[in-house]
C-alpha positions as CSV (number, residue, x, y, z in Angstrom):
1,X,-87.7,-16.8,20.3
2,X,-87.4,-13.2,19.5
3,X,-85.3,-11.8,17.2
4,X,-82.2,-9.7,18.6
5,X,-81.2,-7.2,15.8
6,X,-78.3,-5.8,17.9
7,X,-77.2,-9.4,18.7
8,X,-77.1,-10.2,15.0
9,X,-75.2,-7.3,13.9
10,X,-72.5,-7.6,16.8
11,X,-72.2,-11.9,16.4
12,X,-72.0,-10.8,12.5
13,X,-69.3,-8.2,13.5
14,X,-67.1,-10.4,15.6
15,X,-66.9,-13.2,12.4
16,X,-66.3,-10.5,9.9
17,X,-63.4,-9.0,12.2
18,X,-62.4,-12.6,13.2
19,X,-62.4,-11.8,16.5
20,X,-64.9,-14.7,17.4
21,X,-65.1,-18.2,15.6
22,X,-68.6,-19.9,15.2
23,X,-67.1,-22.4,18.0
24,X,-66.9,-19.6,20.3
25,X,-70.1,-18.9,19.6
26,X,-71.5,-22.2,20.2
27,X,-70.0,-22.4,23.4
28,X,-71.1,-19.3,24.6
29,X,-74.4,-19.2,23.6
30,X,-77.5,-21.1,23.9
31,X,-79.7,-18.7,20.7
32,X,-77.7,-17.4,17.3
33,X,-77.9,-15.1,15.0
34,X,-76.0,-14.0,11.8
35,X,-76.5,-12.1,8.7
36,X,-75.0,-14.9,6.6
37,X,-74.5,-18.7,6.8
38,X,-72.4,-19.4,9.5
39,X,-70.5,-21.8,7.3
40,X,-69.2,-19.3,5.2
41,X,-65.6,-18.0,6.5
42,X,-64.6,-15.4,3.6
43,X,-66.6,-12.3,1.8
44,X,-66.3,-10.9,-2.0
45,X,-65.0,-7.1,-1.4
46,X,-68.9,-6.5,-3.0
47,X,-70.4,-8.7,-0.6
48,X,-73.5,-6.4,0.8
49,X,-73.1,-7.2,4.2
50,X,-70.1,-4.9,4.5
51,X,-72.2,-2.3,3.6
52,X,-75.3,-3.5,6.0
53,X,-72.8,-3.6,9.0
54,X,-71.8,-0.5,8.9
55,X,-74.6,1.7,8.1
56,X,-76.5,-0.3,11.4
57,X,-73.3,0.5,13.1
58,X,-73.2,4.3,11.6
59,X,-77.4,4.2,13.1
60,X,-76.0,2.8,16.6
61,X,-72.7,5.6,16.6
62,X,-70.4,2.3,16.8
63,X,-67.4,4.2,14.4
64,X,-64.6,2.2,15.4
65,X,-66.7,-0.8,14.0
66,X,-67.1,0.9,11.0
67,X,-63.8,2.2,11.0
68,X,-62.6,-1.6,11.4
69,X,-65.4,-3.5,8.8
70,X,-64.2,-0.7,6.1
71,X,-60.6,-1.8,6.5
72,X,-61.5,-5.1,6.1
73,X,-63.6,-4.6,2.9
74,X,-60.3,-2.5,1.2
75,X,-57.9,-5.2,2.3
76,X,-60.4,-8.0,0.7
77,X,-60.4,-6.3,-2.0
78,X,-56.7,-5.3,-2.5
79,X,-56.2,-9.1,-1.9
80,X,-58.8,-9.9,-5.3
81,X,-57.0,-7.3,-7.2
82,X,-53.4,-8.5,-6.6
């Protein structure tokens, strides 16, 4: 099995957006990959895979991900600070 950087990022992507569930996942697809246990449904506003997402997706010209995962990063952490 070879790892699938792109694959990572966007199964990573579609969690942190909640777009996808790890179910969906595991019907859909036979190999996985994520840049954090699967298990874990919620991110501290300082959690470095915000940032990780979106400089790959800055590298691969994906703004509107960026655009979206930096949204979601404020409103996580408007939610700790309220």
């Amino acid at each position: 099995m070879i790892f699938d950087e792109d694959k990572c990022m966007n199964n990573t992507y579609y969690i942190v957006t909640g777009k996808k569930t790890v179910n969906d996942f595991l019907n859909e697809e036979d190999e996985l990959y994520f840049l954090h246990d699967p298990k874990k449904s919620t991110f501290a506003p300082n959690d470095p895979l915000y940032d990780t997402l979106i400089d790959y997706f800055i590298y691969t010209e994906e703004y509107e991900k960026c655009a979206e995962i930096l949204e979601i990063k404020e409103l996580v952490n408007m939610k700790i600070l309220n």
